[in-house]
Each structure stands twice: as C-alpha cells, then as structure tokens.
C-alpha positions as CSV (number, residue, x, y, z in Angstrom):
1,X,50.8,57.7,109.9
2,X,54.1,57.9,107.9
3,X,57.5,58.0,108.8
4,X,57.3,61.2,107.9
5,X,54.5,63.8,106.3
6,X,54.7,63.0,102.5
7,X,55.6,66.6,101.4
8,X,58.7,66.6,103.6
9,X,59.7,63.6,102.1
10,X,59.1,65.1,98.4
11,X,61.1,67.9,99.4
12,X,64.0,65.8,100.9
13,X,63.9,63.7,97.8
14,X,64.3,66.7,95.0
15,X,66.9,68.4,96.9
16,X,69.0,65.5,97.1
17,X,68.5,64.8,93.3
18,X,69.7,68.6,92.8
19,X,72.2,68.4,94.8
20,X,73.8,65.0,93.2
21,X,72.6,67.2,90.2
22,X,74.9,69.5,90.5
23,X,71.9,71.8,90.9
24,X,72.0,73.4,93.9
25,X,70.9,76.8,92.5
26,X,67.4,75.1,91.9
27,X,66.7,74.8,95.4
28,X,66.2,78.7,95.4
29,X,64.2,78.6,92.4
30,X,61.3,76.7,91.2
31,X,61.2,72.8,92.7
32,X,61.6,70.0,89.9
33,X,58.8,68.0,89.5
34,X,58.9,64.4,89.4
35,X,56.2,64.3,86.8
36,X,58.8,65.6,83.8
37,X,62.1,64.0,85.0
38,X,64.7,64.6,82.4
39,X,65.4,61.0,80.2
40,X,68.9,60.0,78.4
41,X,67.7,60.0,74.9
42,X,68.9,56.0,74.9
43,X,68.1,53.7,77.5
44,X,68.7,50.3,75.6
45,X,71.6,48.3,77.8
46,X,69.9,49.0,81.3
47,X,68.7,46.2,83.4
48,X,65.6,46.9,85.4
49,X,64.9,44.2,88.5
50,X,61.2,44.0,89.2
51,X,59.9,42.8,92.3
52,X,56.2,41.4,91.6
53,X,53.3,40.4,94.3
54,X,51.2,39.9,91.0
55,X,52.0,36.1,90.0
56,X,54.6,35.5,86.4
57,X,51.1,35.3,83.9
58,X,50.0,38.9,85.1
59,X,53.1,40.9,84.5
60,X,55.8,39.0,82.2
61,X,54.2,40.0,79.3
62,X,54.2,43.6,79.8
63,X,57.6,43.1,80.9
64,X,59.0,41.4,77.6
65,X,56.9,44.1,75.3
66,X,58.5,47.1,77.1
67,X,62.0,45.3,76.9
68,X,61.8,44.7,73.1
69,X,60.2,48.2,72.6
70,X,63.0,50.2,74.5
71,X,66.0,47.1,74.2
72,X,66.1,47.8,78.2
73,X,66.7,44.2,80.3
74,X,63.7,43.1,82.6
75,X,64.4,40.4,85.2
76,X,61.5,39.4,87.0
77,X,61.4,38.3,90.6
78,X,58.1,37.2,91.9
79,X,57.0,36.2,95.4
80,X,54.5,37.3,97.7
81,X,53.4,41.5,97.9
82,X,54.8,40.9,101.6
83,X,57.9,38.9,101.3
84,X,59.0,41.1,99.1
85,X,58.6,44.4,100.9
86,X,60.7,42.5,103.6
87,X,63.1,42.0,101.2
88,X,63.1,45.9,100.3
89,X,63.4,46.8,103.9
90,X,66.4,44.3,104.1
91,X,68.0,46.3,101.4
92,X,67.1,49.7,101.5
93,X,70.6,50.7,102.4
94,X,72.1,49.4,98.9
95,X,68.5,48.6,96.5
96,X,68.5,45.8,94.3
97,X,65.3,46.6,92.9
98,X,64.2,49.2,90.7
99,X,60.4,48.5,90.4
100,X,58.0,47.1,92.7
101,X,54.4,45.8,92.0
102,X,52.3,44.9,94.4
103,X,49.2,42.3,94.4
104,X,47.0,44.9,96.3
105,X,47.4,48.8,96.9
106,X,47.1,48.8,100.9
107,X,49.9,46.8,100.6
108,X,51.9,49.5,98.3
109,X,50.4,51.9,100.9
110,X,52.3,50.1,104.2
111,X,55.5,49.7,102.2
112,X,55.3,53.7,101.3
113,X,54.8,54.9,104.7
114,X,58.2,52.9,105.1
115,X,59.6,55.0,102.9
116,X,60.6,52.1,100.2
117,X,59.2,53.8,97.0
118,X,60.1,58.2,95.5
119,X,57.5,59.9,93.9
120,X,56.9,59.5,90.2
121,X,53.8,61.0,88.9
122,X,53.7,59.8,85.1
123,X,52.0,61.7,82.5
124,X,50.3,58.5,81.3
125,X,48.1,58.4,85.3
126,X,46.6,61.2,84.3
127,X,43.4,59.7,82.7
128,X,43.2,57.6,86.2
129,X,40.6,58.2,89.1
130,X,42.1,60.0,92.0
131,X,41.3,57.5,94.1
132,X,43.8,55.0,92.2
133,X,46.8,56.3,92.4
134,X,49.1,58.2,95.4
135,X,49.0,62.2,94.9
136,X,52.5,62.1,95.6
137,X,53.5,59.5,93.2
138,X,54.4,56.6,95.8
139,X,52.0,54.1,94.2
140,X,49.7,53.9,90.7
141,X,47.2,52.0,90.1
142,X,47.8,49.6,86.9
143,X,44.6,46.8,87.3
144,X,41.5,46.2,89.4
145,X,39.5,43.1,90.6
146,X,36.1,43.8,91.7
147,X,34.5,41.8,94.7
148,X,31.9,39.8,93.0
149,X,28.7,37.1,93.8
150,X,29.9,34.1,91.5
151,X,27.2,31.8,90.9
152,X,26.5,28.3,89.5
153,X,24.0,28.9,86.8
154,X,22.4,25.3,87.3
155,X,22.2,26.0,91.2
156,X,21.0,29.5,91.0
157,X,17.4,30.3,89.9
158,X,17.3,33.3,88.2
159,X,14.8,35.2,90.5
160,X,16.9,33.7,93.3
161,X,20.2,35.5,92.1
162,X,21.4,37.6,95.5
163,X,22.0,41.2,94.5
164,X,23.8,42.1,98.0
165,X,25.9,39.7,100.0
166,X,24.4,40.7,102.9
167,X,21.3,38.5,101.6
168,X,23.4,35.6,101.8
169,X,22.9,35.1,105.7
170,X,19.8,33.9,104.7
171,X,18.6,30.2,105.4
172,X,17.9,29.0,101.4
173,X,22.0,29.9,101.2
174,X,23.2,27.6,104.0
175,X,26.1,25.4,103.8
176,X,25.7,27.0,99.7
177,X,28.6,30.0,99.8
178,X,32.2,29.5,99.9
179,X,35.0,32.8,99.5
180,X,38.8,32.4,100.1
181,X,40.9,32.7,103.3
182,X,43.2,35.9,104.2
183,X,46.3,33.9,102.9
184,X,44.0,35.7,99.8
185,X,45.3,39.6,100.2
186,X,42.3,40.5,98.4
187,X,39.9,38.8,101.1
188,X,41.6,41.0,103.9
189,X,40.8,44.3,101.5
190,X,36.6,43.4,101.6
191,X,36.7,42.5,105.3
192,X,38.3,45.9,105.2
193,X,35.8,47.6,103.0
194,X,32.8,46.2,105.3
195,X,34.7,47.7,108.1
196,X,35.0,51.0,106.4
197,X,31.5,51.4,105.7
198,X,29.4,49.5,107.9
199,X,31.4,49.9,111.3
200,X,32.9,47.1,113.1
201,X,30.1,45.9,115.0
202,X,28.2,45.7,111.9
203,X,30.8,43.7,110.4
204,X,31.5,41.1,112.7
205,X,28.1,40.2,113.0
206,X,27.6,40.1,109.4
207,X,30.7,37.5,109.3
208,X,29.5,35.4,112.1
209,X,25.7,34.9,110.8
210,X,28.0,34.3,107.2
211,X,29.7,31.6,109.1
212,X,26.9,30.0,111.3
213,X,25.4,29.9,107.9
214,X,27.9,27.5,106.7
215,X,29.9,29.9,104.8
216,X,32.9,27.5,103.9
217,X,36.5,29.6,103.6
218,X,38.5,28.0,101.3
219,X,42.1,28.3,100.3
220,X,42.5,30.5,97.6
221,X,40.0,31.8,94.8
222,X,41.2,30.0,92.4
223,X,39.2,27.0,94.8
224,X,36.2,29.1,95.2
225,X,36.0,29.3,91.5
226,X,36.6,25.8,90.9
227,X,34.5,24.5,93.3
228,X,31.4,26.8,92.2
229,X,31.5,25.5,88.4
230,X,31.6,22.4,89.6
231,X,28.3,22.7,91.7
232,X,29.6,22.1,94.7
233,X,28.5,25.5,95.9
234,X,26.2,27.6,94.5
235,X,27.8,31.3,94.9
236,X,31.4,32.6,95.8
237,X,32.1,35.7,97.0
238,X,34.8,35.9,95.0
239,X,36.8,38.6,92.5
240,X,35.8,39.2,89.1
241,X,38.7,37.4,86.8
242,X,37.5,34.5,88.3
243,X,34.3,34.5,86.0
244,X,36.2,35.5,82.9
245,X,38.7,32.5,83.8
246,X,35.7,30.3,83.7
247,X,33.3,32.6,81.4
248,X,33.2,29.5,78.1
249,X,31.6,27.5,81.1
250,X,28.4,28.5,81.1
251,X,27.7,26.9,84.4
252,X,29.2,30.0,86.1
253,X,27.8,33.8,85.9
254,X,28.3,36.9,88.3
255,X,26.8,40.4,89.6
256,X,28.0,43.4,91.3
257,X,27.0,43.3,94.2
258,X,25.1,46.5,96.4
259,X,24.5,48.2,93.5
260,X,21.5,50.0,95.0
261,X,22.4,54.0,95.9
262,X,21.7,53.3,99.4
263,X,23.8,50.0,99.6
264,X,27.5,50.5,100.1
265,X,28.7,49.4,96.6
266,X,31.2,46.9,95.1
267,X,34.9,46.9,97.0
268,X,37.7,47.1,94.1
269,X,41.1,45.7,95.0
270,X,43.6,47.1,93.0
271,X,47.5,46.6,91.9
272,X,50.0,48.4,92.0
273,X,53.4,49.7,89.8
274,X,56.3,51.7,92.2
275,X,59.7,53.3,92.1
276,X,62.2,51.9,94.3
277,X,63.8,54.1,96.6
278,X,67.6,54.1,95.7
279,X,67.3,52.9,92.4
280,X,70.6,53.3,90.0
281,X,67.8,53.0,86.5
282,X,65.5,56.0,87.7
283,X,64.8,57.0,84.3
284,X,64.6,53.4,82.9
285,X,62.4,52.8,85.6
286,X,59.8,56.0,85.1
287,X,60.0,54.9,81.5
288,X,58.4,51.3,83.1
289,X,55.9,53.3,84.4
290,X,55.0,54.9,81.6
291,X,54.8,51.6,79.7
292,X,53.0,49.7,81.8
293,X,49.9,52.3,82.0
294,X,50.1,53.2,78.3
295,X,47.1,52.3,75.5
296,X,50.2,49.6,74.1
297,X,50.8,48.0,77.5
298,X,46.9,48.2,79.1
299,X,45.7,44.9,77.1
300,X,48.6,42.9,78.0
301,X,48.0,43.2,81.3
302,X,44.0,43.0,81.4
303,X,43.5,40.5,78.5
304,X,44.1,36.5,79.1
305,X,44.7,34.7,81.5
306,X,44.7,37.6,84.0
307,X,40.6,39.2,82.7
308,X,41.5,42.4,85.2
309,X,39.4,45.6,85.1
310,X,40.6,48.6,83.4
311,X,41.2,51.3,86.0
312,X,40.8,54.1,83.4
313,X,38.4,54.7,80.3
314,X,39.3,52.1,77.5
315,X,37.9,50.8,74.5
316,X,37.1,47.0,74.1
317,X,38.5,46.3,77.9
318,X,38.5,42.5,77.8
319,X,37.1,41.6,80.8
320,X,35.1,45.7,81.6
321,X,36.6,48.3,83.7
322,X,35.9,50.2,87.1
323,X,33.4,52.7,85.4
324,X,30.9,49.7,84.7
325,X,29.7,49.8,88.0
326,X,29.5,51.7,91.4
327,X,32.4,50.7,93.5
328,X,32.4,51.3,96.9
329,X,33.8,54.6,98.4
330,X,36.4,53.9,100.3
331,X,40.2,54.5,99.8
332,X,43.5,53.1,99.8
333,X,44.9,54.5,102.8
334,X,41.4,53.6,105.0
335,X,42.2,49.6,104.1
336,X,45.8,50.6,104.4
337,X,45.1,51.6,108.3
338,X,42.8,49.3,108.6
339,X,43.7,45.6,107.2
340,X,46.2,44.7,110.2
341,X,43.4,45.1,112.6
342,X,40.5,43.4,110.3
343,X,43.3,40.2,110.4
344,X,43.5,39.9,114.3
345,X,39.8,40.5,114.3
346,X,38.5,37.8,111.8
347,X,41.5,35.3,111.8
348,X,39.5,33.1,112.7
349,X,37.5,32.3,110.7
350,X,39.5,33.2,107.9
C-alpha cells in the first residue's frame, strides 16, 4: 500500500499549489486539475535535470529535440532506475530533479508509493491504454519491450519454433536456452508476470524444470542476444529490441509467445516519464511530458538503436507496437507488489 491513499495525496497536492497560488478561494470551489495546469507563455531559459534509468541512446535524443524546440536546458543524469530513486529519497527535502524516467514501471510504481513524483495527467496520454499509465498521473507510460522467444534461425527448424516458453522444459531444448539475470529489471518483471498468472507454485516449478534443463542465465540481454546470433544457443527468452538490434542478421528471428486465448499471453515491460515532487520548473517539466509522448517525439524514442514498441496507436512504428499482439493481463501495481518477493524467491538462480 501507499504512504498514503492516492486521492488524499491529490488533494494535499492542489491545495498547497492554491494556497502558494494565492488561491485560497478555490479550495471552496471547483478543484484544479492537473491535467490543464496554467503555462508562462515563454519557457526558453529553464533548466530541466532529468534523472534516467533508461541508458543515454534511449532518451538524449528526445531530450535535445525538446530543448531546441522550446530553447529550455536538458541535463541528463543517467544511472540505474534504483540508484536513482535513492538519490530522490536523499533529496526529497530540497529536489534537484525535475523529471524522472524509469527503465521499468513497477519501479515508477515503488518510487510513487514514496511519494517522489505529483500528479500530471497530460493531454497527449490520452490515446494510451489504461493499463499504461497511473490514473492519478504519478507515472506514464512512454515505450514497451515485449518478452520474446529469440531464436537462431540456423538452429531452429521451422516446425520446431516453440510458440510458448513453457515448451521449452522440454528435452530437444536442453542446455539450448539462455535469458538474462535479475541485475536485468526486465527479467524480475516476467518472473513477476508468471507469478501473476500462473501462481507461485506453478512458477517455481516451471523455473526449476527451465534450469534442470540447462537453462543458462546470463548477464545481461544484450549477452543473450549475442550469444544466440552467434549459435551458441538456439533461443533466448529475451525482450523484443533485441531482434530489431540484430534484425539485418538473418541468423536471428522471434515470436510472441502464449498467444493462444487460453495461454497467458506476452508480459510487456514498460518505461516510464515522472514529475518530481518539489520541482521549481513544474510547467517546464509538464511541458517534457508533453513532448516526450507527442507524434514529434514518439520516433525518437522507438526508432534506432533503442527498436521499442509503441504503447499507443502509431503509423510506421519502427520496430511494432503493443496492439500487435496479445500481452498478458496483468498490471503495474501487481509486479509492483510483487517483484521484491519474486527476487528472494528466484535469486538463485537468477
């Protein structure tokens, strides 16, 4: 649970912006709404510091297009989704940051129920799935990475192509699948999503047939891509940039997985764009927001080298979007409440 339930929080939040208004009388009238906040007509001068989980290649160019659009400053400060929530928490009582993007959304989820990020609902979410953005505004959706069987196309007969990873306990697979460790955020959010839907019995045993299979974890996915085109496995479990990274090689193709109605679906990981609690740029930083989701900013950030799915309906999406496929029903929060118990569980073997 929160801190705090969400809508007191709202309300605390727009009675102290109308009373630093100088607008007390609107606390016996209609409540503002975050979703229109009133903008200075020039915002060119402001600096905006951005704290990023997603690596420098998946948000700097977004971040230079917006600054020479609106002439606002962007310094970027990347690290790890985690270190840098620390960091907030360290500074909540003076904020240095004024946006905050994390790697995956159960992360943005802990570091709201800390009360680190205000509400901004932007016009520009509206064309997004419910399920990919906070109903309060704490967190939006921006890109998604789909959980996908990577195969080697020389390895991989085509009648012998797995359409469910839970075929991959079989014996013809052994010591033939690799996936990525939980230093890999994204691998803690599919443990999570087996938990979710399969129960935790279900899912342990499913992970320990996996690993008396041979299932090899490797560092990162960046490895587990690698080290499929190269043929020295025949599938990762994997997420879907990785075959778009690797797509001109035709060694390498990739499925949805559990795309059967009674089969549980595809897990989607997504990231994340927030408002920093505290920040002194709050309209240069809902003007981010705006940006980053809009038709201008949307092929920056899915396009090369990052190939991310388009969370919302688009035109010519370089590398596809969430709509292409049936993704598995379960929602931020549940991995949110769920992901520090999964890594107690399962570390080891990941």
């Amino acid at each position: 649970m929160r801190l705090t339930s969400r809508s007191r929080r709202v309300a605390a939040w727009l009675m102290v912006a109308a009373l630093l208004a100088g607008c007390g009388h609107m606390l016996f009238g209609s409540a503002p709404t975050p979703t229109a906040p009133p903008r200075p007509k020039n915002l060119a001068g402001q600096t905006l510091v951005i704290y990023s989980g997603r690596r420098e290649s998946a948000i700097k160019p977004v971040a230079d297009a917006f600054q020479a659009s609106t002439g606002i400053r962007v310094e970027l400060r990347i690290g790890l989704t985690a270190d840098l929530g620390r960091q907030l928490l360290a500074e909540r009582a003076q904020s240095v940051a004024d946006i905050f993007i994390a790697a995956t959304g159960s992360e943005a989820e802990l570091w709201a129920r800390q009360g680190l990020f205000q509400p901004y609902i932007s016009p520009a979410a509206a064309p997004l799935p419910a399920e990919y953005k906070d109903k309060e505004g704490l967190w939006t959706g921006i890109a998604g990475r789909a959980r996908v069987i990577l195969y080697n196309t020389q390895l991989v007969a085509h009648a012998d192509i797995p359409s469910s990873v839970f075929e991959l306990t079989d014996p013809k697979w052994k010591g033939k699948v690799a996936t990525s460790g939980f230093d890999d955020r994204t691998s803690v959010s599919w443990v999570a999503s087996l938990v979710a839907t399969k129960g935790e019995a279900f899912t342990q045993k499913f992970i320990d047939d996996l690993i008396a299979n041979g299932m090899v974890i490797l560092p990162t996915s960046t490895d587990v891509r690698q080290k499929v085109a190269a043929g020295e496995y025949a599938i990762g479990l994997t997420n879907s940039p990785a075959y778009w990274m690797q797509h001109e090689d035709a060694s390498v193709a990739f499925v949805y997985p559990d795309q059967k109605t009674e089969s549980i679906g595809t897990p989607v990981t997504i990231s994340t764009v927030s408002i920093v609690s505290g920040t002194a740029h709050l309209a240069a930083a809902q003007a981010f927001v705006d940006y980053i989701l809009s038709p201008e900013a949307l092929p920056l950030l899915l396009g090369s080298p990052n190939y991310e799915l388009s969370l919302m309906p688009l035109d010519k999406a370089p590398a596809g979007t969430v709509g292409d496929f049936r993704a598995t029903p379960v929602s931020i929060e549940q991995l949110a409440d769920l992901e520090e118990r999964v890594v107690k569980l399962f570390s080891p073997p990941f």
